[in-house]
N, C-alpha and C positions, 0 to 999 in steps of 0.2 A: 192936142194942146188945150181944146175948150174945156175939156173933161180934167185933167189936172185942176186948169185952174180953178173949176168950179168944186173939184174937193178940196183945193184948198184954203177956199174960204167955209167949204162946211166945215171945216177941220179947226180952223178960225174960231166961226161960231158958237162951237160945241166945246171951244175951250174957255170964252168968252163968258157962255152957262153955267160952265162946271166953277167956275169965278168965282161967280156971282152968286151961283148957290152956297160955294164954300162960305162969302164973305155973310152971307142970311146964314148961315146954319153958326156961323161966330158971333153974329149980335147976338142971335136966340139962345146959345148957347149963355150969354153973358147976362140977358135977361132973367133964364133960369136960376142961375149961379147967385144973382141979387134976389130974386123971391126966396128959395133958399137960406139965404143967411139973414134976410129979413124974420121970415117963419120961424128959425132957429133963435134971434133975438128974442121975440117973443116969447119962444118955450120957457128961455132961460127968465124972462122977467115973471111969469106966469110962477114958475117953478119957485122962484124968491118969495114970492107973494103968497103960496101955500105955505110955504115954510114958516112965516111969519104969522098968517093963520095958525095954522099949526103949534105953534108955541103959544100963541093966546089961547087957544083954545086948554091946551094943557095945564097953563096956568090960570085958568079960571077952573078949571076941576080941583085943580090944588086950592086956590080962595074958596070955593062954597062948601066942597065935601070935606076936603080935612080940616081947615079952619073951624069951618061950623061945627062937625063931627069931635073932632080931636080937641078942641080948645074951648070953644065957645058954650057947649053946653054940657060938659064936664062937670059945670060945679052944680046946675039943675037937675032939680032930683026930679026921680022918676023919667027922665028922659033917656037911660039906657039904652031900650028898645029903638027907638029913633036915631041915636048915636049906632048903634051895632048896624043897623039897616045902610046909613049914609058913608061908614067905615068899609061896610065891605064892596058898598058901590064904588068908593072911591080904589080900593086896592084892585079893584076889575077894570078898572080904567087907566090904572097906572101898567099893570099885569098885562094888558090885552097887546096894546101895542109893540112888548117885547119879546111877546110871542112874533108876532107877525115880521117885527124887521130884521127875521133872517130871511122873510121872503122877500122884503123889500129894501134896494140900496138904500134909498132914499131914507126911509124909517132906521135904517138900520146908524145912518151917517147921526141924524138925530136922536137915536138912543144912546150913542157912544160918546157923546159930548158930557161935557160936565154937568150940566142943569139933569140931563137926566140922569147921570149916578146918585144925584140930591133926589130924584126922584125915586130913584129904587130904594132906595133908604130910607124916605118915606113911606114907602111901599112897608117896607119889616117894621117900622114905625106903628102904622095901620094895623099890618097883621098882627104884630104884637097885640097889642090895644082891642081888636078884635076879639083875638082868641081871649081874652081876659074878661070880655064884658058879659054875662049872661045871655 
């Protein structure tokens, strides 16, 4: 009889553990699950904020190289050379990236909007204008 009842308090005990581990492996579990979807907030704010980068930076390729290049010193002579130089830098910069966002969703989501079809067509803009200038 001593021997039962002394398993059945290890029996007790050991279910008492398995408890209590379960109820620690549920907070932890839930701790995790908030790092997680903190980290994941993050990416996603991170990710908005390249994007926004991103577009400035595109548009300021568009204000220096084609404004400058295409408009601004058009009517300056002897500035050809300099225009052709700054024309095809800018069509390698519009170019580059459409290359690439078939490798990238991300690039790719951002080529496919509208600002960038106005940029591809800048693009033949350039190249045109290029191919034309000596």
């Amino acid at each position: 009889m001593v021997r039962s009842k002394d398993l059945a308090r290890a029996a007790a005990a050991s279910r008492r553990r398995a408890r209590e581990e379960e109820r620690r492996a549920k907070i932890e579990e839930g701790h995790a699950r908030a790092r997680a979807e903190e980290k994941e907030k993050e990416a996603r704010a991170q990710r908005d904020k390249a994007r926004v980068w991103y577009a400035q930076a595109r548009e300021t390729v568009n204000a220096l190289l084609t404004e400058v290049g295409y408009d601004r010193l058009a009517p300056v002579p002897h500035m050809t050379g300099v225009r052709r130089r700054l024309l095809e830098k800018a069509l390698h910069y519009y170019l580059a990236p459409l290359a690439a966002a078939t490798a990238s969703p991300f690039l790719h989501l951002c080529e496919s909007s509208r600002p960038a079809r106005n940029q591809r067509r800048g693009g033949g803009r350039i190249r045109a204008t290029a191919g034309v200038l000596p």
